[in-house]
C-alpha positions in Angstrom: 15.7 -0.4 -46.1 12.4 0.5 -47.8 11.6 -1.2 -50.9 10.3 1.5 -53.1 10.3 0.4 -56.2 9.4 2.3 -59.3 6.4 3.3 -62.3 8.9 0.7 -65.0 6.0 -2.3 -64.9 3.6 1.2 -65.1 1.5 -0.3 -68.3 1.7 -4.0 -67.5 0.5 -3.6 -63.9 -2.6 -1.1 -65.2 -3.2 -3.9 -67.5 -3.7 -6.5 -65.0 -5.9 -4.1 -62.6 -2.2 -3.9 -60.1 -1.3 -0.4 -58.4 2.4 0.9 -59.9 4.2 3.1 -57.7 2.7 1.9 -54.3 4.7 4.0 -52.3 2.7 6.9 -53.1 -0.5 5.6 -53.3 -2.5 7.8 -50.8 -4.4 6.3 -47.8 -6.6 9.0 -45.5 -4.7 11.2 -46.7 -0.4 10.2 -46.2 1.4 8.2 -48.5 1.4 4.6 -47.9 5.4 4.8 -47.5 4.8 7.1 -44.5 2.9 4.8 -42.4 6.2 1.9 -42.6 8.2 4.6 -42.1 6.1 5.8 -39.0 6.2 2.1 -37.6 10.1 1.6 -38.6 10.9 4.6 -37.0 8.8 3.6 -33.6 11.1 0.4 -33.2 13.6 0.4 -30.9 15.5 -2.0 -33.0 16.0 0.2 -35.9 19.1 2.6 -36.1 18.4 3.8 -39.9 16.3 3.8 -42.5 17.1 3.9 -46.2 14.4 4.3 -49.1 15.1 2.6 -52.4 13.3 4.1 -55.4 13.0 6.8 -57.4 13.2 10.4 -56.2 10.8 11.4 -58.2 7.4 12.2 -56.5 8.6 11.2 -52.7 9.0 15.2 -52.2 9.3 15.9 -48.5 9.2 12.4 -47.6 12.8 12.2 -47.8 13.0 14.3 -45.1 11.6 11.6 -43.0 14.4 9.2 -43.2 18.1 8.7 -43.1 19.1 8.9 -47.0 17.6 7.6 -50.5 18.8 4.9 -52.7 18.2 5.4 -56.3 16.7 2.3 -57.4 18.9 0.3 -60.1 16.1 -2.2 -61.1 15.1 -5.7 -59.9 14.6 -6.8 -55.9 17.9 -8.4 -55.6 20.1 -5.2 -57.8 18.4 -2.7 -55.5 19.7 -4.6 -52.1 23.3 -5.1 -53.5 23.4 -1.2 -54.6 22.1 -0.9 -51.0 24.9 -3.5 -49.2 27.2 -1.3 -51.8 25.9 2.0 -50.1 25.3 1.2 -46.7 28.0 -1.3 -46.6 28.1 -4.8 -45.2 28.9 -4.4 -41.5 25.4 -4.4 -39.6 21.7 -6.9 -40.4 19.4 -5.2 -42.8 16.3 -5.2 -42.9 14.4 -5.7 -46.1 10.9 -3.8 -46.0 8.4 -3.6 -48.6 6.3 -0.4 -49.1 3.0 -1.9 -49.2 2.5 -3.0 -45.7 0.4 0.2 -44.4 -0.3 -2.2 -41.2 3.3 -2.4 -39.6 3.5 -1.4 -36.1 6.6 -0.9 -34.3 6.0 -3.9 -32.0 5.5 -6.2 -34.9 9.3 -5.1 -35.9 10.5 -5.5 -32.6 9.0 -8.9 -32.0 10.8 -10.4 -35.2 13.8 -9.0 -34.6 14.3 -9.9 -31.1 13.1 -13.7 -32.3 16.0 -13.4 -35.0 18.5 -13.3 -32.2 18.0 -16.2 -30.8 19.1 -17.8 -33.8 22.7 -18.0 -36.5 21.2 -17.6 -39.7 22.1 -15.1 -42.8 18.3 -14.9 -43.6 15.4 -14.3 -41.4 12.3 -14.5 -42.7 8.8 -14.4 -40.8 5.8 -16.8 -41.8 2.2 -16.1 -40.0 -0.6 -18.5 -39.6 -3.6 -18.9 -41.6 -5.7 -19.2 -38.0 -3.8 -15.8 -37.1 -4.7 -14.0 -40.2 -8.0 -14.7 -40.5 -8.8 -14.2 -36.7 -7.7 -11.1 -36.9 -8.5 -9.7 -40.7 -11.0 -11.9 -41.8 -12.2 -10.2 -44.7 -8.6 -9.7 -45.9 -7.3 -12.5 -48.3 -4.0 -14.4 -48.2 -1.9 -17.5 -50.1 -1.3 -19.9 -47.9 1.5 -23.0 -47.8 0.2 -26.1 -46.5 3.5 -27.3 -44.5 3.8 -30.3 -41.5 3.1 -27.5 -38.7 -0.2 -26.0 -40.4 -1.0 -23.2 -43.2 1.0 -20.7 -43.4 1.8 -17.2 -45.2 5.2 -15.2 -45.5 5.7 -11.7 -44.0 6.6 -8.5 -46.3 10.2 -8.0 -44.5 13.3 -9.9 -44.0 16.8 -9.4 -41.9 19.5 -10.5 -44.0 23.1 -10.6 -43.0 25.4 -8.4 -46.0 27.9 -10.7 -46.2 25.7 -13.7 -47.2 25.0 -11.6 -50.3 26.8 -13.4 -52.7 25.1 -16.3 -51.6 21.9 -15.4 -51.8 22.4 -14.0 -55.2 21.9 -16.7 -57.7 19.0 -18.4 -55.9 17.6 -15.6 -55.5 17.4 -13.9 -58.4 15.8 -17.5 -59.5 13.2 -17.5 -57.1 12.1 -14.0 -58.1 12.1 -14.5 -61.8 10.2 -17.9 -61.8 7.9 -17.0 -58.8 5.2 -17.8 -61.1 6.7 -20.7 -62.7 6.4 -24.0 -60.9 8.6 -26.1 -63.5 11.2 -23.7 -63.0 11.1 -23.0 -59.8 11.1 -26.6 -59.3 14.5 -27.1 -61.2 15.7 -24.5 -59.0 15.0 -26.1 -55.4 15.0 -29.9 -56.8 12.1 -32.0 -57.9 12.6 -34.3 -55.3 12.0 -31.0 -52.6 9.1 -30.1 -54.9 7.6 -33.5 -54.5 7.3 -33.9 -51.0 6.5 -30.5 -50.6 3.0 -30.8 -53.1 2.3 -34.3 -50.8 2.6 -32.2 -47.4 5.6 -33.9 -46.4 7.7 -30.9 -45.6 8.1 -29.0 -42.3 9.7 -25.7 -41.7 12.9 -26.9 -40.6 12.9 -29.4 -43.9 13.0 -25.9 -45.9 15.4 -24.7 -43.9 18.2 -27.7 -44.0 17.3 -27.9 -47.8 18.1 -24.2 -48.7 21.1 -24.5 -46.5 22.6 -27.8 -48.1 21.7 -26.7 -51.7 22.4 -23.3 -51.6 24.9 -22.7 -48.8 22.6 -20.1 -46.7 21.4 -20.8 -42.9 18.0 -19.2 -43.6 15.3 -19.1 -40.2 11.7 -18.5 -40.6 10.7 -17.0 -37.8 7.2 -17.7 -36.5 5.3 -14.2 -36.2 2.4 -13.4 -33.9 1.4 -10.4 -36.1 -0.7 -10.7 -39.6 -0.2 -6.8 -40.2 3.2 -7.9 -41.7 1.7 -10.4 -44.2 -1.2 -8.0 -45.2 -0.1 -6.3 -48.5 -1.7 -3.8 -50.9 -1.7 -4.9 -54.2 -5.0 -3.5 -56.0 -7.5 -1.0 -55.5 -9.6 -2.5 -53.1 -6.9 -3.9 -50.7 -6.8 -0.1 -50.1 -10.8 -0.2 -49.0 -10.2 -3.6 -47.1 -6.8 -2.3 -45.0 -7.8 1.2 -44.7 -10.5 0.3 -42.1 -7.9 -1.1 -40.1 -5.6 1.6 -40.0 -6.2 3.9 -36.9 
């Protein structure tokens, strides 16, 4: 499933020097959407692909994939109208729109990583030596954990039925991204405290999300930056585009 999105945060985001409707932003010359679609559609893991978003604007796009999702609003609405659509038998895939980078072997190597584990969320973190080895001019956030620096991937496999789950915390997480007080409140002070004096590991966030919010969630350790590399403003498009063959 391809995270769309849509123009609703159109005057905020031009306010704040952000690209709105990303899956359309053009990059020599094809639609940013076509290039994770291109990559996705590579994969040998991948059976369909669903866009979520707005018809509006995606045109002949459409024909490129396996059916459209007519976005209902916020991250976590648009993948339970998804689950509701697709239904909740087989792992979905989460994709963002803004990853022009992807390659099919990136989505094959998390994947096949994801199956040597039980989890309900998969979610791939990349390391700072990684990233700036390979795009050094290109600029991440990274998370100082026991193992080394680290940045999160634009994709996650999720398993439907841990939906409900996933739900409340997530929805949290989203809205108070930005909000370290509340975000605190939502994964414990104590967590948060350890965490800000480098005292936490991968597997420490993974036992704590499971015993607070009843989810077995797996980062998966990725080999491939392209994932992590997002286009967010105008000159990510100038910094990524040189990269794209």
């Amino acid at each position: 499933m391809i995270l769309a999105g849509d123009e609703k945060d159109k005057d905020k985001d031009n306010e704040n020097g952000f690209l709105f409707n990303k899956a359309l932003v053009e990059i020599q010359g094809k639609a940013m959407i076509q290039y994770i679609i291109k990559a996705l559609r590579q994969s040998d893991a991948i059976e369909e692909i669903y866009v979520v978003g707005q018809l509006e604007g995606l045109g002949s796009t459409l024909e490129e994939v396996d059916g459209m999702i007519l976005a209902t609003g916020s991250i976590i609405d648009n993948v339970e109208t998804a689950i509701k659509s697709l239904g909740d038998e087989e792992p979905l895939l989460i994709v963002t729109c803004d990853i022009p980078l992807l390659r099919a072997e990136a989505v094959n190597n998390f994947i096949e990583q994801t199956k040597r584990y039980e989890a309900d969320l998969y979610y791939p973190v990349i390391s700072r030596f990684l990233c700036q080895e390979k795009y050094p001019d290109v600029k991440r956030t990274y998370v100082t954990l026991k193992e080394g620096l680290f940045t999160g991937g634009n994709l996650f496999l999720l398993n439907p039925m841990a939906m409900e789950s996933l739900d409340q915390v997530g929805r949290g997480m989203v809205r108070y991204r930005k909000n370290p007080l509340q975000m605190a409140r939502i994964l414990g002070f104590g967590f948060l405290l350890r965490f800000m004096l480098r005292q936490v590991g991968l597997e420490d966030v993974e036992r704590h999300i499971e015993d607070r919010f009843y989810i077995r969630a797996k980062a998966i350790i990725s080999d491939y930056p392209e994932i992590g590399n997002d286009i967010d403003r105008l000159e990510d498009i100038e910094i990524l585009g040189k990269y794209l063959s």
